[in-house]
C-alpha positions in Angstrom: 105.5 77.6 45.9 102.0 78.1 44.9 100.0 75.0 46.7 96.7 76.0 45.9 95.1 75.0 42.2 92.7 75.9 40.0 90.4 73.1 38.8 91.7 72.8 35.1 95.3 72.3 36.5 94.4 70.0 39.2 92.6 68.3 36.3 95.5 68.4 34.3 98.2 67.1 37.4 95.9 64.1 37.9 96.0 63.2 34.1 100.0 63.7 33.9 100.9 61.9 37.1 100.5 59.2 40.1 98.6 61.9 41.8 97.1 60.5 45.9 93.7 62.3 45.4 91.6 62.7 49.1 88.2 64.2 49.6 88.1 65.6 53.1 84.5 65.9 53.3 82.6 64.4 55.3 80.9 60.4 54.3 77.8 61.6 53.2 79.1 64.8 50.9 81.6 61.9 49.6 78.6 59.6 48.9 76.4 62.3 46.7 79.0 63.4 44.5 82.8 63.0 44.3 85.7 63.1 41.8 86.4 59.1 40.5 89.5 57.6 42.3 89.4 59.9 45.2 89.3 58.4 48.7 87.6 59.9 51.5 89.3 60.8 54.6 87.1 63.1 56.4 89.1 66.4 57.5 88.2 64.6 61.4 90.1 62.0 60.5 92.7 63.0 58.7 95.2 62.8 60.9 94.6 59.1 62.5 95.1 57.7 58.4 99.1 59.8 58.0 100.6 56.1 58.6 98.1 55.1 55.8 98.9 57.5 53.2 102.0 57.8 50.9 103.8 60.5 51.8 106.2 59.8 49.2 103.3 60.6 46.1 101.6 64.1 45.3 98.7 64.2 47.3 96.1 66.5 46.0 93.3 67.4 48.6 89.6 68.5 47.6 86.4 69.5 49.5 83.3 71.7 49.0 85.1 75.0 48.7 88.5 74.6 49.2 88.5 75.4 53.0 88.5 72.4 54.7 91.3 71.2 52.2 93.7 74.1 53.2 93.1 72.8 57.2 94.4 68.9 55.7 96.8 70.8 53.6 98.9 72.3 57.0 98.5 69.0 58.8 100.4 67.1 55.7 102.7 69.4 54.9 104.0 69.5 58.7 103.9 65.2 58.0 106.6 66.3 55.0 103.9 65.5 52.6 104.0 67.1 49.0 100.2 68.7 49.2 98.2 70.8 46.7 94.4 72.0 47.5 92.1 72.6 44.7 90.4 75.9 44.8 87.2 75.9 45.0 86.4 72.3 45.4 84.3 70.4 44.0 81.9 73.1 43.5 84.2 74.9 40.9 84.7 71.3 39.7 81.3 70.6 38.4 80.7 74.5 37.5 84.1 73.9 35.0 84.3 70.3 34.5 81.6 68.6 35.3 81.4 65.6 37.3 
């Protein structure tokens, strides 16, 4: 199953469903620009706010460039979380969408 996304159809999942949308960067990255509704769980902490997340809802992860999101991506799915990383981040996101 193909868990990495292009930025029109991560666009697209988060318009058709009850999509969990985290920003792994870090605080500061979060506070300059990020993607409305998104919460930020640095990648550092990912793994101390599992019992906080819904593993039961798509969780669709987003950073800078995609990297750091593949890293939360193997943490979650080994939590039995259903994960998607967007590719490119939020780079590709303002380059195509906007922001």
């Amino acid at each position: 199953m193909e868990t990495e996304l292009n930025v029109i159809d991560a666009r697209d999942m988060l318009k058709a469903e009850n999509i969990q949308l985290i920003d792994v960067r870090s605080e500061e990255q979060f506070q300059i620009k990020s993607l409305p509704n998104s919460i930020n769980i640095p990648l550092s902490k990912i793994s101390q706010e599992i019992p906080n997340l819904d593993a039961k809802r798509t969780t669709l992860l987003i950073c800078n460039d995609g990297s750091l999101s593949i890293q939360a991506s193997k943490l979650l799915e080994a939590c039995k979380f259903r994960v998607y990383t967007v590719r490119g981040g939020i780079i590709d996101w303002e380059q195509i969408i906007g922001l």
